[in-house]
PyMOL Python script that loads the backbone (N, CA, C, O; Angstrom):
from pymol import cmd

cmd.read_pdbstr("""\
ATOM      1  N   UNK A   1      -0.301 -18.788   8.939  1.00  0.00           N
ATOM      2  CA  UNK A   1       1.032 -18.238   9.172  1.00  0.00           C
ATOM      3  C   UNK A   1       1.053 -16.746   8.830  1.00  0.00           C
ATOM      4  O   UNK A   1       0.276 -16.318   7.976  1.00  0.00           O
ATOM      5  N   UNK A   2       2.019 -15.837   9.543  1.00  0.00           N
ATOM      6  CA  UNK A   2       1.167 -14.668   9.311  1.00  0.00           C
ATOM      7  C   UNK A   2       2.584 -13.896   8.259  1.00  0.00           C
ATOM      8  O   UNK A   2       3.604 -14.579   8.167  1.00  0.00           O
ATOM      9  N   UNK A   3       2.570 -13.295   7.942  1.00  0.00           N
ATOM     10  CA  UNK A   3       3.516 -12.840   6.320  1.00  0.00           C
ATOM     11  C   UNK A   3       4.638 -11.900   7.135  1.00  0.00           C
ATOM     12  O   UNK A   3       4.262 -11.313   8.149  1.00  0.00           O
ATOM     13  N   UNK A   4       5.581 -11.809   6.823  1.00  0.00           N
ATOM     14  CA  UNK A   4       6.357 -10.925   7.620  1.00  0.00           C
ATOM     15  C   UNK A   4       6.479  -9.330   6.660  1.00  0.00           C
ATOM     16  O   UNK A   4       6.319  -9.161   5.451  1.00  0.00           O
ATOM     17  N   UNK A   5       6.768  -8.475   7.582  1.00  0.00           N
ATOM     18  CA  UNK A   5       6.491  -7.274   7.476  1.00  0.00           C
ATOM     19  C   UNK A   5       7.231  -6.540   5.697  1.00  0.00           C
ATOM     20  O   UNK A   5       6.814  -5.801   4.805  1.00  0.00           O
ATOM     21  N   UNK A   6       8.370  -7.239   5.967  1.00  0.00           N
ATOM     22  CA  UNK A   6       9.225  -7.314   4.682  1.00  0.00           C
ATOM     23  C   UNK A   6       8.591  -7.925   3.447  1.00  0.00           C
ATOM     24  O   UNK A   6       8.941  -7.716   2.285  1.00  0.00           O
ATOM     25  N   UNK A   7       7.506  -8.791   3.909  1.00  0.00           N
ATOM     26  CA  UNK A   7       6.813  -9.517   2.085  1.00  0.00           C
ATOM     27  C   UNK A   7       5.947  -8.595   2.336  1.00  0.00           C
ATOM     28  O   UNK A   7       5.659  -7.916   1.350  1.00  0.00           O
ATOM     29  N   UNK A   8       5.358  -8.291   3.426  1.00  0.00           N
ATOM     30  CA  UNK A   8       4.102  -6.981   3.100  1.00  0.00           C
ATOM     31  C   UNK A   8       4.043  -5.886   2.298  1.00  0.00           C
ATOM     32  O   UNK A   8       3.199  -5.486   1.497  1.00  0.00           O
ATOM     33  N   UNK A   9       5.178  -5.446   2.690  1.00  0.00           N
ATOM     34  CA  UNK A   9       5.945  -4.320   1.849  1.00  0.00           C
ATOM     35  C   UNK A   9       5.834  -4.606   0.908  1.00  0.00           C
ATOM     36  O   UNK A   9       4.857  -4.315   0.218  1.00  0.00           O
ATOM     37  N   UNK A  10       6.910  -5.361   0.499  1.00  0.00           N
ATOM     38  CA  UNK A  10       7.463  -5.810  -1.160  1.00  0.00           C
ATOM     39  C   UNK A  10       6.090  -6.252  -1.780  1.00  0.00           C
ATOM     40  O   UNK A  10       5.974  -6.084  -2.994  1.00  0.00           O
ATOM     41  N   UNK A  11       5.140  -6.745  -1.159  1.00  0.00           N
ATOM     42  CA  UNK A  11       3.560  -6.995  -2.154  1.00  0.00           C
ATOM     43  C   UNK A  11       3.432  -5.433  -2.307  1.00  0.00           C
ATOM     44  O   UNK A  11       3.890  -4.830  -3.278  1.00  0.00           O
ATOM     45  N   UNK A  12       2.838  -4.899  -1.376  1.00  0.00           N
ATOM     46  CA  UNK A  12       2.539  -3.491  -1.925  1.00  0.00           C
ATOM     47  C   UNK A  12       2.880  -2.733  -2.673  1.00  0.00           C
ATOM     48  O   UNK A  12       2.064  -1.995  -3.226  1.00  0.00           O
ATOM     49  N   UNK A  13       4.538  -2.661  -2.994  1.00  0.00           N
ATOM     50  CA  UNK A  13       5.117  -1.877  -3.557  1.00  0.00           C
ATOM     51  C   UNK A  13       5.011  -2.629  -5.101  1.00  0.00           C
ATOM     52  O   UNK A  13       4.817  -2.122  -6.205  1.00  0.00           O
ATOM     53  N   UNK A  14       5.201  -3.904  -4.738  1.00  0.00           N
ATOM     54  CA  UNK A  14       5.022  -4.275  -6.177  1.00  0.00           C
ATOM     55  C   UNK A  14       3.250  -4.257  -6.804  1.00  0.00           C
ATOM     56  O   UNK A  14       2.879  -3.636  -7.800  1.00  0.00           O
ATOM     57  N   UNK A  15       2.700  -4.790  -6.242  1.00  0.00           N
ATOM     58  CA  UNK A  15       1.051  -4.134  -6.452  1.00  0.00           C
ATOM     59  C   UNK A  15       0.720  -2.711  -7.077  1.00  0.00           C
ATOM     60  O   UNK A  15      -0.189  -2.551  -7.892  1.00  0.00           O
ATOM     61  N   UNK A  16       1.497  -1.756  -6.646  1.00  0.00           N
ATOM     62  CA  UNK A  16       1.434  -0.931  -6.433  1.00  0.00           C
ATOM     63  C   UNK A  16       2.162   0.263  -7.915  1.00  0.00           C
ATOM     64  O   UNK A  16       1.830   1.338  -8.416  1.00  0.00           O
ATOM     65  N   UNK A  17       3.097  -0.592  -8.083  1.00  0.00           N
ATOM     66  CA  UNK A  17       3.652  -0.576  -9.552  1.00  0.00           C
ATOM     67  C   UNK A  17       3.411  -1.419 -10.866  1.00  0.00           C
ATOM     68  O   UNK A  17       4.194  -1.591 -11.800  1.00  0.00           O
ATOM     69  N   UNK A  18       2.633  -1.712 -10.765  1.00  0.00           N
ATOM     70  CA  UNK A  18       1.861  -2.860 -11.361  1.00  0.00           C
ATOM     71  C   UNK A  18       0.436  -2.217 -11.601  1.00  0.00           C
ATOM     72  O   UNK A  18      -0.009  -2.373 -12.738  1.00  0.00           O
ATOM     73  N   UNK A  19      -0.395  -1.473 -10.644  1.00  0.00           N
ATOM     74  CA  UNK A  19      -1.422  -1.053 -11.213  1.00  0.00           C
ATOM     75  C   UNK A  19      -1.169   0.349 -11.467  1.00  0.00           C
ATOM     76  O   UNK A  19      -2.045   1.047 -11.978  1.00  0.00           O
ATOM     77  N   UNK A  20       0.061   0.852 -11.122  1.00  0.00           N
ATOM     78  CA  UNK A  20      -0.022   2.482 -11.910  1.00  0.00           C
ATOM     79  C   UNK A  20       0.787   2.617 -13.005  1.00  0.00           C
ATOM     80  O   UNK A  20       1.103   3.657 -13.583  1.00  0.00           O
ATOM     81  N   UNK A  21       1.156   1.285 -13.289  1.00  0.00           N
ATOM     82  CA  UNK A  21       2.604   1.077 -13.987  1.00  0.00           C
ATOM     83  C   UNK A  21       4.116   2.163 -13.737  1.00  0.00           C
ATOM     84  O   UNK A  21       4.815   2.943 -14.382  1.00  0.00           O
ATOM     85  N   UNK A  22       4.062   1.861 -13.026  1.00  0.00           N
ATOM     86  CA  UNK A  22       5.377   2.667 -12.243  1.00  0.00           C
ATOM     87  C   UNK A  22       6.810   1.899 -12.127  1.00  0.00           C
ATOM     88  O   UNK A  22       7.004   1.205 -11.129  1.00  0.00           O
ATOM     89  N   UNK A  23       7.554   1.981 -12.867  1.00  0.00           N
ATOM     90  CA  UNK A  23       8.471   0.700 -12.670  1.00  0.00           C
ATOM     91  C   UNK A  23       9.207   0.411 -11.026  1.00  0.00           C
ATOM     92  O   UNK A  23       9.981   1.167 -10.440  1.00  0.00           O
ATOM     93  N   UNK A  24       8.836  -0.518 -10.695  1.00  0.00           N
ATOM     94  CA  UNK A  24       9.216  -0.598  -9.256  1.00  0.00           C
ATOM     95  C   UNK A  24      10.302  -0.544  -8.304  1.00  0.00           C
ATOM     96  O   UNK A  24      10.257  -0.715  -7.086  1.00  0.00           O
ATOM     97  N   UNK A  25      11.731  -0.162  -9.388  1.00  0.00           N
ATOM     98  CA  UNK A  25      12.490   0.383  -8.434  1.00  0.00           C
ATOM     99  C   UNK A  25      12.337   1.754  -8.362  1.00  0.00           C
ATOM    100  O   UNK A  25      12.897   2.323  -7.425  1.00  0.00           O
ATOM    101  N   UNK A  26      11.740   2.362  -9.101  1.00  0.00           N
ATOM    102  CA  UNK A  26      11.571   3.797  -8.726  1.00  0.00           C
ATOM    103  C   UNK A  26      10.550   4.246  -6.853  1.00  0.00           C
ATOM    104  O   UNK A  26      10.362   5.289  -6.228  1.00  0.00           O
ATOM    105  N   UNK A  27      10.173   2.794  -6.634  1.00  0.00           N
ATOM    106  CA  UNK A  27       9.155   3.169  -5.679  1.00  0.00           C
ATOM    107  C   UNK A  27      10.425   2.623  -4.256  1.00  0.00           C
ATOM    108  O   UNK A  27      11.429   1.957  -4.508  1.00  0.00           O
ATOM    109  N   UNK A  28       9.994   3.160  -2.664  1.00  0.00           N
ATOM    110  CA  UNK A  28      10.856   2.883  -2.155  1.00  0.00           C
ATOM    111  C   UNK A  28       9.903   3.277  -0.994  1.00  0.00           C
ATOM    112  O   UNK A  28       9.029   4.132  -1.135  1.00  0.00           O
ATOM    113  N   UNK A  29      10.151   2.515   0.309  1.00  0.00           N
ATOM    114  CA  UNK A  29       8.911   2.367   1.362  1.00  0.00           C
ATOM    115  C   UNK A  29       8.583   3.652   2.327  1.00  0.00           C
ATOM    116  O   UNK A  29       7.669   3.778   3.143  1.00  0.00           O
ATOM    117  N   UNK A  30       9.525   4.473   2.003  1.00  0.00           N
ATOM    118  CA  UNK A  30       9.040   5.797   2.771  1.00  0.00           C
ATOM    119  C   UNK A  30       8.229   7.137   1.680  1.00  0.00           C
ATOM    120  O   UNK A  30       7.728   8.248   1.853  1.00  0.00           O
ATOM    121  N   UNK A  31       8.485   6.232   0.576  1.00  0.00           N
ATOM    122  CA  UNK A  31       7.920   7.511  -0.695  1.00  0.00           C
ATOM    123  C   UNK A  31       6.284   7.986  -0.135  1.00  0.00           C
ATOM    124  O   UNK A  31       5.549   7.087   0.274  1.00  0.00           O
ATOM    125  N   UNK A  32       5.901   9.088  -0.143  1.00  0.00           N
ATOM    126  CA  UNK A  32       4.692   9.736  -0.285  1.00  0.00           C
ATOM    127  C   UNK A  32       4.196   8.852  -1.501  1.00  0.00           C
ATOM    128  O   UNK A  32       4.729   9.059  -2.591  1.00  0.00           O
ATOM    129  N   UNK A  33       3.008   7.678  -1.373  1.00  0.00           N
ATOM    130  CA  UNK A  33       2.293   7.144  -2.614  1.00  0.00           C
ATOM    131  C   UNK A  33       1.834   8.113  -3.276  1.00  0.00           C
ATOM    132  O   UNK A  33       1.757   8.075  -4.504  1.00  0.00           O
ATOM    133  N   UNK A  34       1.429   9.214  -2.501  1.00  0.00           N
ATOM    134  CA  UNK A  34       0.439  10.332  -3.813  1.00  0.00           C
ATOM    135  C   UNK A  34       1.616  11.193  -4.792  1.00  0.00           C
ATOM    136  O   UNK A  34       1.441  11.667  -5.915  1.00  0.00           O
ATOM    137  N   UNK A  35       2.483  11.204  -4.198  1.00  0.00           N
ATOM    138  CA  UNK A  35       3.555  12.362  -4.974  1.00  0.00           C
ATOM    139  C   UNK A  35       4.590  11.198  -6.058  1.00  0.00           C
ATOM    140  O   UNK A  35       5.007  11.404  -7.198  1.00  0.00           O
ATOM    141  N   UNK A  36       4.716  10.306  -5.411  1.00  0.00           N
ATOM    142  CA  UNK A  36       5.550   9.208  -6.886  1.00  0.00           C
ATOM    143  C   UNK A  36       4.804   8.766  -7.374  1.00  0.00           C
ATOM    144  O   UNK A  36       4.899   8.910  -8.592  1.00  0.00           O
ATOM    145  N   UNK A  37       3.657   8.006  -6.929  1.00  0.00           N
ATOM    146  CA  UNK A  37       2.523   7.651  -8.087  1.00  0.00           C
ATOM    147  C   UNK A  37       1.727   8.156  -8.656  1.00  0.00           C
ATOM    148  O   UNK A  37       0.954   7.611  -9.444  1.00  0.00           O
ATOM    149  N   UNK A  38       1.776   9.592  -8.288  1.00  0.00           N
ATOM    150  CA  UNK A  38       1.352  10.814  -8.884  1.00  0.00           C
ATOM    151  C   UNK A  38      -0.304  10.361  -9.270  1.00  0.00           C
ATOM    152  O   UNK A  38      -0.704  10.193 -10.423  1.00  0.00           O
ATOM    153  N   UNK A  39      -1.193  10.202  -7.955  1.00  0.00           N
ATOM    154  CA  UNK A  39      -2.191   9.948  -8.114  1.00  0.00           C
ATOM    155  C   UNK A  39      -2.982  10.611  -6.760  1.00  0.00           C
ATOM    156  O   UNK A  39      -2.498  11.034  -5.710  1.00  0.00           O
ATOM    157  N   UNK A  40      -4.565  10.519  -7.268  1.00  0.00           N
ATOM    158  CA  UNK A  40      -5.246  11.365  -6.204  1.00  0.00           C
ATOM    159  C   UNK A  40      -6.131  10.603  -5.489  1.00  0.00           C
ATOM    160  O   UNK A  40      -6.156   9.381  -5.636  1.00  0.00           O
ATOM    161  N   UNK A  41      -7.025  11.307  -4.563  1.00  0.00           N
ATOM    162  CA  UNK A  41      -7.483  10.360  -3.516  1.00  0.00           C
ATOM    163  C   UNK A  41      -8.264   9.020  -3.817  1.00  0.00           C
ATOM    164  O   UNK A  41      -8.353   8.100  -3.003  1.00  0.00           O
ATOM    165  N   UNK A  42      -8.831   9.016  -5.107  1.00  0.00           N
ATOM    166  CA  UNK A  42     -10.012   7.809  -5.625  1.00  0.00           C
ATOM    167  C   UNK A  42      -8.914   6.935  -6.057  1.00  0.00           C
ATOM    168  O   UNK A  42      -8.979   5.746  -5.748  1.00  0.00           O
ATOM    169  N   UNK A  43      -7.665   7.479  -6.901  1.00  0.00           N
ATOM    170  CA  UNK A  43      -7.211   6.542  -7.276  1.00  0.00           C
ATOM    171  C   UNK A  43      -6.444   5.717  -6.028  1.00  0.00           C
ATOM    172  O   UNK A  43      -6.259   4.503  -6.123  1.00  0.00           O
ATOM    173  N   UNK A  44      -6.110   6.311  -5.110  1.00  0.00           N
ATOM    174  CA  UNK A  44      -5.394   5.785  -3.366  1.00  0.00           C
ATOM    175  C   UNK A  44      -6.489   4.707  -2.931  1.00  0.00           C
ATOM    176  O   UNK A  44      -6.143   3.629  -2.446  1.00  0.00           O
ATOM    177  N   UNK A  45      -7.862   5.059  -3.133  1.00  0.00           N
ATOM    178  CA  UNK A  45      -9.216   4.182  -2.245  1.00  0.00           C
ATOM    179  C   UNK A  45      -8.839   3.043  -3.213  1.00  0.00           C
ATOM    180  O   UNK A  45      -8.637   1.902  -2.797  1.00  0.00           O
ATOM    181  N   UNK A  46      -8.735   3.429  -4.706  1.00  0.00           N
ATOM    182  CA  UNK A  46      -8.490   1.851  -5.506  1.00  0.00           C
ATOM    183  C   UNK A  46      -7.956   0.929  -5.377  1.00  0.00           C
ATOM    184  O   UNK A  46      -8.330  -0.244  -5.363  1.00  0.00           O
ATOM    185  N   UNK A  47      -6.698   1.548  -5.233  1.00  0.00           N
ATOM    186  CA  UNK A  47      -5.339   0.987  -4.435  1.00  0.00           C
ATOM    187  C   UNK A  47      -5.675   0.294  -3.342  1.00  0.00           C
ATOM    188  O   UNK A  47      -5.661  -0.936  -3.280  1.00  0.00           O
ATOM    189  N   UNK A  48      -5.948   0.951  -2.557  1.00  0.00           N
ATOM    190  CA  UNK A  48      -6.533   0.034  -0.940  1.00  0.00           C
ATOM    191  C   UNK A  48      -7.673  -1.045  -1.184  1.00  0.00           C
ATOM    192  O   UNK A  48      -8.043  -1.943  -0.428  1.00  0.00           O
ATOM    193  N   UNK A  49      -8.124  -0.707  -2.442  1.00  0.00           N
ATOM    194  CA  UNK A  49      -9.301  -2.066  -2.450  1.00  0.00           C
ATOM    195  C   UNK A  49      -8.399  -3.012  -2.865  1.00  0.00           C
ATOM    196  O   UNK A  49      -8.384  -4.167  -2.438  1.00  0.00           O
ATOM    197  N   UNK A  50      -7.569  -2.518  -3.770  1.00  0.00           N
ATOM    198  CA  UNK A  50      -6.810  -4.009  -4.284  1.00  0.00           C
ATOM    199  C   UNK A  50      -6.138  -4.726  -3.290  1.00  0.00           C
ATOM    200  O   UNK A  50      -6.179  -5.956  -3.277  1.00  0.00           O
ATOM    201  N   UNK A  51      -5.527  -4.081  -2.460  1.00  0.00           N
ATOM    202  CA  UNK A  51      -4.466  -4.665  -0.985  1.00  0.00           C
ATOM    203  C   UNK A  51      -5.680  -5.158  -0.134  1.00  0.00           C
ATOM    204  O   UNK A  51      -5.516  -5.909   0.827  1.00  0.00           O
ATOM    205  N   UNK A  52      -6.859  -4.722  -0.513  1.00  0.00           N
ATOM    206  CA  UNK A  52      -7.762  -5.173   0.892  1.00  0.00           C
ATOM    207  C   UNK A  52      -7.851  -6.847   0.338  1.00  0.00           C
ATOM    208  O   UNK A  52      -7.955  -7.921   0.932  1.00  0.00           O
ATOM    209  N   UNK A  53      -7.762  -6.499  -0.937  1.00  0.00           N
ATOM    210  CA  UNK A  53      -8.431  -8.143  -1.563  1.00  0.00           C
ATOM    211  C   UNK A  53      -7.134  -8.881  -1.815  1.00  0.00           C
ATOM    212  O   UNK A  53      -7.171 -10.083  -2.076  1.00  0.00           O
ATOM    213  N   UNK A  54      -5.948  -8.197  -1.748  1.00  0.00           N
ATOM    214  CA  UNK A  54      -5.160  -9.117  -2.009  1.00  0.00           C
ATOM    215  C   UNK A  54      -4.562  -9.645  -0.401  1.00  0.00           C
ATOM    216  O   UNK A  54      -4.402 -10.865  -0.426  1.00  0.00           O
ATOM    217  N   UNK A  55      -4.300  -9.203   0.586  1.00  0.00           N
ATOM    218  CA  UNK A  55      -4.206  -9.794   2.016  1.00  0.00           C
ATOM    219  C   UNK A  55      -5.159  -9.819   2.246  1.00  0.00           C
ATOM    220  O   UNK A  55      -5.088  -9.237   3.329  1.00  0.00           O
ATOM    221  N   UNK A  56      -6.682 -10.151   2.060  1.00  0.00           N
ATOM    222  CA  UNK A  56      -7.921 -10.494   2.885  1.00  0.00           C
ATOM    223  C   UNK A  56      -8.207  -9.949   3.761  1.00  0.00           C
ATOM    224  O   UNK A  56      -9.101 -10.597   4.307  1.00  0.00           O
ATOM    225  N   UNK A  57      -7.949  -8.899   4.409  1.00  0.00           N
ATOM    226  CA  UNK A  57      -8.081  -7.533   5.168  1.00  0.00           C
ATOM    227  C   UNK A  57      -9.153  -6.744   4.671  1.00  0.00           C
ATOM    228  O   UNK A  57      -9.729  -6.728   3.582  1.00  0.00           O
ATOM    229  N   UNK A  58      -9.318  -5.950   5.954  1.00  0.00           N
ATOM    230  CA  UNK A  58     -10.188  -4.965   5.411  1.00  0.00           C
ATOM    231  C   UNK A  58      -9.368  -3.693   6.641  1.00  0.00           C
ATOM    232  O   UNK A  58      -8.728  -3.782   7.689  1.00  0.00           O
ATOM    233  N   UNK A  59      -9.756  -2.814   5.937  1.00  0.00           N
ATOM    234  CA  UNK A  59      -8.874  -1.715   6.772  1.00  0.00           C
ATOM    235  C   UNK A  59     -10.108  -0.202   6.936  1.00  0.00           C
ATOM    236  O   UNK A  59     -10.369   0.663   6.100  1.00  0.00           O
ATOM    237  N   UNK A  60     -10.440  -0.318   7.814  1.00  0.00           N
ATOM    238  CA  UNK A  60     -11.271   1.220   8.306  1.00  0.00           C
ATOM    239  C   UNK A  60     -10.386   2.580   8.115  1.00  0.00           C
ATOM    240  O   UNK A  60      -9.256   2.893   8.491  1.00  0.00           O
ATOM    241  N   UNK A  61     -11.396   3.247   7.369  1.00  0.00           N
ATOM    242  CA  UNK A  61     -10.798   4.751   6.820  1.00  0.00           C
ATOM    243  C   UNK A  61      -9.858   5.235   8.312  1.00  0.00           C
ATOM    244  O   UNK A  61      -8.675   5.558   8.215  1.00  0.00           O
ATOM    245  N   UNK A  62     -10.499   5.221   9.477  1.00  0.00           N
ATOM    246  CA  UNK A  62      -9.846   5.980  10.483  1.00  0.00           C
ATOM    247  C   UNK A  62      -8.502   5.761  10.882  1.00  0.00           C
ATOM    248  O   UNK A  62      -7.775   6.643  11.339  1.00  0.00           O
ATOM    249  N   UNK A  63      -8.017   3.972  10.614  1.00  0.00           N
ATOM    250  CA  UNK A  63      -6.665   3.810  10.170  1.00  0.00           C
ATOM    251  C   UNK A  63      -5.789   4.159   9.255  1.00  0.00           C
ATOM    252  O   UNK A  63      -4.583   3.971   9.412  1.00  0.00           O
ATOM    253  N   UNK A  64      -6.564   4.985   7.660  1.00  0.00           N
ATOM    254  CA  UNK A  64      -5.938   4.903   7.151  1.00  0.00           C
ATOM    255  C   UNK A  64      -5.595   6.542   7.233  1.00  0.00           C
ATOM    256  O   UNK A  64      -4.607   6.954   6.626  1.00  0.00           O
ATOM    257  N   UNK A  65      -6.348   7.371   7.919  1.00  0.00           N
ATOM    258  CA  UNK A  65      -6.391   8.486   7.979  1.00  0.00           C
ATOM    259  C   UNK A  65      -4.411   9.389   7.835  1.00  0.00           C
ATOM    260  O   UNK A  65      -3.458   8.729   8.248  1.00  0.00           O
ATOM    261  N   UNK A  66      -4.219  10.535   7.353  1.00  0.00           N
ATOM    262  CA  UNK A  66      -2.718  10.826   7.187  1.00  0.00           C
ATOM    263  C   UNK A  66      -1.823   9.805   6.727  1.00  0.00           C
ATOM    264  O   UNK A  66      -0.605   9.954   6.819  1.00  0.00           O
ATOM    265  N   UNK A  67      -2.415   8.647   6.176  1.00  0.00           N
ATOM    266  CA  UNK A  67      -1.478   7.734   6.062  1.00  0.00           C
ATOM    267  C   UNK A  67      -0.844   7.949   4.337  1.00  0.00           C
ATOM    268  O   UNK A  67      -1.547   7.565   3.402  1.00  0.00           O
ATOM    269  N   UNK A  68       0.193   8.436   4.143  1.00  0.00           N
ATOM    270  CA  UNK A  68       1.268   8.608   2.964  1.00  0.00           C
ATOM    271  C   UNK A  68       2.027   7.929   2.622  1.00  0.00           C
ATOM    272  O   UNK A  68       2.393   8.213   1.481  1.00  0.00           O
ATOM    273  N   UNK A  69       2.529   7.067   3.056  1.00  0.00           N
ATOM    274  CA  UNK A  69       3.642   6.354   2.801  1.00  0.00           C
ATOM    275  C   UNK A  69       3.558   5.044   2.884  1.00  0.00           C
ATOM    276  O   UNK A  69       2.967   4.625   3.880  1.00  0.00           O
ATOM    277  N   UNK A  70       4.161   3.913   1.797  1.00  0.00           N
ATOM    278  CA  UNK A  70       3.973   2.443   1.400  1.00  0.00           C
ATOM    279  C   UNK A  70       4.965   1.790   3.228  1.00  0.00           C
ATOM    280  O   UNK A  70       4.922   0.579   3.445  1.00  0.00           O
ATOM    281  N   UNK A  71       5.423   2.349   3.865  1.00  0.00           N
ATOM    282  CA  UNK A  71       5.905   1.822   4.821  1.00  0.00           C
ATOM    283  C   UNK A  71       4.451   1.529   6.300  1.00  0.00           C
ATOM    284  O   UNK A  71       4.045   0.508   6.856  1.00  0.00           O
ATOM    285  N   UNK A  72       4.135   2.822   6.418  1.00  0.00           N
ATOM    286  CA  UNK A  72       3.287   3.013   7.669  1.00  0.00           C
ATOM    287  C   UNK A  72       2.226   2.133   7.053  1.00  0.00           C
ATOM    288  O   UNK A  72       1.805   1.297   7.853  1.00  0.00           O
ATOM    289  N   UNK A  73       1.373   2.061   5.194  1.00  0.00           N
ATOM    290  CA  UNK A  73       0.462   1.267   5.244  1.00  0.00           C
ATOM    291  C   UNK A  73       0.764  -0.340   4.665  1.00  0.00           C
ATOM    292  O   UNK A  73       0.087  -1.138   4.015  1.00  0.00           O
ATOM    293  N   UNK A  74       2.206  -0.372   5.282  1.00  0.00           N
ATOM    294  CA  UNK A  74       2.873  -2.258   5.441  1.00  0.00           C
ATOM    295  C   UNK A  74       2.408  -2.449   6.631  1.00  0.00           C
ATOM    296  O   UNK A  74       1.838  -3.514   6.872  1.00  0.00           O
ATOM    297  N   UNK A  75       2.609  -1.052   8.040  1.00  0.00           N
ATOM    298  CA  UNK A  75       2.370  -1.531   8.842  1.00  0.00           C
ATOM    299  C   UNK A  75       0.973  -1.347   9.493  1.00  0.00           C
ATOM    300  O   UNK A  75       0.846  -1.914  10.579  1.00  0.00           O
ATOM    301  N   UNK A  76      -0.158  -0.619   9.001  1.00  0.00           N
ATOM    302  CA  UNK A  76      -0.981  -1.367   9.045  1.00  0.00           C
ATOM    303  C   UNK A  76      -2.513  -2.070   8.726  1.00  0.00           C
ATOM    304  O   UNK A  76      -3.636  -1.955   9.218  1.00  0.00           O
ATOM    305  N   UNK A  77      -1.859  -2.918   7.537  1.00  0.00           N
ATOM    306  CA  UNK A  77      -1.998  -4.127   6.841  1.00  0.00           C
ATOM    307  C   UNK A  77      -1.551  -5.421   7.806  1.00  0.00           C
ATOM    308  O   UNK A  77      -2.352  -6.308   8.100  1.00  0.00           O
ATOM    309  N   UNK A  78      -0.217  -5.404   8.238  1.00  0.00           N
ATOM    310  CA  UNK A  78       0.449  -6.218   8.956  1.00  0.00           C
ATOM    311  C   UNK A  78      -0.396  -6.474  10.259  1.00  0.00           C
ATOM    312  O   UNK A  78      -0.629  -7.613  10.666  1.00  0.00           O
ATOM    313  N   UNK A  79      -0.862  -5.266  10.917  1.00  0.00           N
ATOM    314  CA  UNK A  79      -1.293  -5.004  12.332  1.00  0.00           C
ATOM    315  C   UNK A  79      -2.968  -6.391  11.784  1.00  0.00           C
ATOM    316  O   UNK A  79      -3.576  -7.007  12.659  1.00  0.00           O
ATOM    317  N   UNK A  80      -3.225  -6.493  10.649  1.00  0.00           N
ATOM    318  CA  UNK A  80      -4.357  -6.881  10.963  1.00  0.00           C
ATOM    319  C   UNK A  80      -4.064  -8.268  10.084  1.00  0.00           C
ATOM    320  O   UNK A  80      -5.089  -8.832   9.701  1.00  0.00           O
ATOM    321  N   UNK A  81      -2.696  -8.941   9.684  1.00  0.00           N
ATOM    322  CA  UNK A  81      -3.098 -10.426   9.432  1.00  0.00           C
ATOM    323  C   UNK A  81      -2.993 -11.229  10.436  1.00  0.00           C
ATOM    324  O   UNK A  81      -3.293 -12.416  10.311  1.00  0.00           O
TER     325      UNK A  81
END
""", "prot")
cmd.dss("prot")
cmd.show_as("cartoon", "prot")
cmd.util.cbc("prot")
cmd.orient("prot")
């Protein structure tokens, strides 16, 4: 069954505040991840390993390329369950 776009999100964002400890209403799906989670590119690849392992995905750099924001990488995460 495939997850709808809205739990995608809400995993990420909560994932997402959870490993930077960021309390999670501060986070919101159009935020720049690097500028509220105030983190840099290794710590972003970390991030993506954890979402890769937590939806069973795997996601190629060239998708993830300009990608800033917890919305565009709901959508695509989504594009590939």
């Amino acid at each position: 069954m495939k997850m709808d776009s809205n739990k995608t999100l809400d995993d990420i964002l909560g994932l997402a505040s959870t490993h930077f400890k960021v309390p999670r209403e501060r986070l919101t799906p159009d935020d720049d991840f690097f500028k509220t989670l105030g983190i840099d590119s290794l710590q972003a690849l970390d991030l993506l390993t954890k979402l890769e392992n937590h939806f069973r995905v795997e996601l190629p750099d060239y998708e993830l390329q300009g990608v800033t924001d917890f919305r565009t990488l709901a959508e695509r995460i989504q594009a590939r369950l």
